[in-house]
C-alpha positions, 0 to 999 in steps of 0.5 A: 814173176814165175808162177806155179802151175798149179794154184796160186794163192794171192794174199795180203791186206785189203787194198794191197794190190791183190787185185791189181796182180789179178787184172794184169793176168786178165787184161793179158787174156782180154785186153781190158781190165775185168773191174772198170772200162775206163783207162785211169783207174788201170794205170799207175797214178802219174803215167800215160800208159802201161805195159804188160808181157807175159810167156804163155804155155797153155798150148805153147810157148807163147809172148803176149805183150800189151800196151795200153794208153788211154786211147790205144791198145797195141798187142803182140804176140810172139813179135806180132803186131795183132789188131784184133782182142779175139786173138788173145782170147782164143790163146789164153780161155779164162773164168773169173770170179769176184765178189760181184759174180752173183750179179750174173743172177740178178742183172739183164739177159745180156750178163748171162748171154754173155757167158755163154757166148764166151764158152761158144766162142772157144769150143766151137771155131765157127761161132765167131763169125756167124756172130759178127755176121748176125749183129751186122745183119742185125744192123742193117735190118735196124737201121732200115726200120727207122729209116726204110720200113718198105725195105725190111722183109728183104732182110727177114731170110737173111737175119733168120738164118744167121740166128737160126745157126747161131742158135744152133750153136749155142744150143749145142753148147748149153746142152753140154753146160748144162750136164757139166753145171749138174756134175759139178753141183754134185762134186761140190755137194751143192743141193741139186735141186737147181735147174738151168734152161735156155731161153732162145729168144723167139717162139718155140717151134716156129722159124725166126724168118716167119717170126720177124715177119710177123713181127714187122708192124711192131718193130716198126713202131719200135725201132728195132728187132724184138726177136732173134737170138740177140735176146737169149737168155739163161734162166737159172731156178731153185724148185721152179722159183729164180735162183736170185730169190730164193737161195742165199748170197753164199748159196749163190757164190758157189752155184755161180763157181760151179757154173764157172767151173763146168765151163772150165771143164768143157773148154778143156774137154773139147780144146785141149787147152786147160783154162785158167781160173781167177779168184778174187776174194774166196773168203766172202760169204763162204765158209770154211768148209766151202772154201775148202772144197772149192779149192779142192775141185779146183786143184782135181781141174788141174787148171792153173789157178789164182786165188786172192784172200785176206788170209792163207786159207790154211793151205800150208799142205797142200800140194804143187801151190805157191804163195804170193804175198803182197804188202803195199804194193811189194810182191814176195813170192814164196817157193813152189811146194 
């Protein structure tokens, strides 16, 4: 298939296999699928294992291929073996959005860290790998509460810079988000009165080193470390009350774009690389103006884009799109127009 470069609007019946087109693009970014971690549910009924290959030119032309069985995943890109998903990642910047989206509201601080490592992680090149030597820091100083209290001070100044300059980053970052979340509410004309704050994951004010100090007889008692940026989190109020509570489930299905789309926006302001942009079922809780204004926003990003919908959502006019259409599994693919 030959997508266009601009929106790409996926439709058909439900259960036809919209979906499915939007997990191949999303396992060729991340090396999994976006709906499930298991492997059967991935691959076609009766095989062992599945392939995808892909030409990427978000920055360059680029060959992305992927096998995947149920206990391996071999990837190549331009004829290269590559062992590590972080790859991939890097190459191909990507927001999704799906109908479960507003979980992001009402699940744990790990959803919401998440995302915002995921725009760290493209922005900022360093990011990566203080992060992985935090959670082995992290690891260690763990372990040594469970097994060998008397040693764990000796990780205290160590953990406590890692998380320092790993908050450092992030804070950087959600400063960053946090303007770009505030245009993006005004561009889609989403009531502005929602507020985005970042929880770190210690006290204010006071270095992470003297915090897990002081902390010492508790995590003891625990076994683990109850301080450090592995417990951040993003707090996301309408008038001082939780978003998840107090706006409704359509209300929540556009913040969360806006929120997505912002992080699209940074990404390609600070890397150059234009993200692409993943729609699953626009139609749901959002009416038609909404819908429309949404795509809108979308095509005035200039990211490449797909949209899955029951319907053609009434965009015979609108510009530089193509149509895919699916049909039991069958791909008809219209003229870009």
């Amino acid at each position: 298939m030959q997508f266009s470069a601009g929106i790409n609007f996926i439709t058909g019946k439900n259960g036809s296999g919209k979906s499915s087109l939007l997990e191949a693009i999303y396992m060729l970014g991340r090396g999994r699928s976006f709906r499930t971690t298991k492997f059967g549910p991935v691959v076609q009924q009766g095989q062992k294992s599945l392939t995808l290959f892909a030409i990427s030119a978000l920055d360059r032309v680029h060959r992305i291929g992927i096998q995947k069985s149920a206990n391996q995943t071999n990837i190549k890109i331009d004829g290269d073996n590559v062992k590590r998903l972080s790859v991939i990642a890097r190459m191909t910047p990507l927001q999704i959005l799906t109908p479960l989206s507003h979980e992001i509201l009402e699940r744990g601080p790990e959803y919401r860290r998440r995302f915002l490592e995921w725009g760290v992680f493209h922005v900022e090149p360093t990011y990566f790998e203080i992060y992985k030597k935090y959670l082995k820091a992290l690891r260690q100083r763990n372990s040594l509460l469970k097994n060998d209290p008397g040693e764990v001070s000796t990780w205290n100044h160590t953990l406590g810079d890692l998380g320092e300059a790993l908050n450092q980053l992030r804070v950087e970052y959600f400063t960053a988000l946090r303007h770009a979340f505030e245009r993006e509410l005004k561009l889609l004309d989403i009531r502005n009165d929602i507020e985005l704050t970042w929880r770190r994951g210690w006290e204010e004010g006071v270095q992470l080193s003297r915090v897990l100090k002081q902390k010492e007889g508790v995590d003891i008692k625990q076994g683990y470390t109850h301080a450090g940026p592995h417990r951040g989190d993003i707090r996301m109020t309408f008038n001082q009350r939780s978003a998840f509570t107090s706006i409704s489930r359509g209300q929540q299905k556009m913040v969360i774009t806006a929120l997505h789309l912002a992080q699209a926006a940074i990404t390609e302001q600070r890397t150059g690389k234009s993200p692409l942009i993943l729609f699953d079922d626009l139609v749901a809780e959002l009416d038609h103006e909404n819908r429309h204004r949404l795509i809108d926003r979308i095509n005035q990003l200039g990211c490449q884009a797909f949209i899955t919908s029951t319907d053609e959502l009434g965009v015979a006019n609108f510009p530089d799109k193509r149509v895919i259409r699916i049909e039991h599994g069958r791909i008809k693919v219209d003229p870009v127009t």
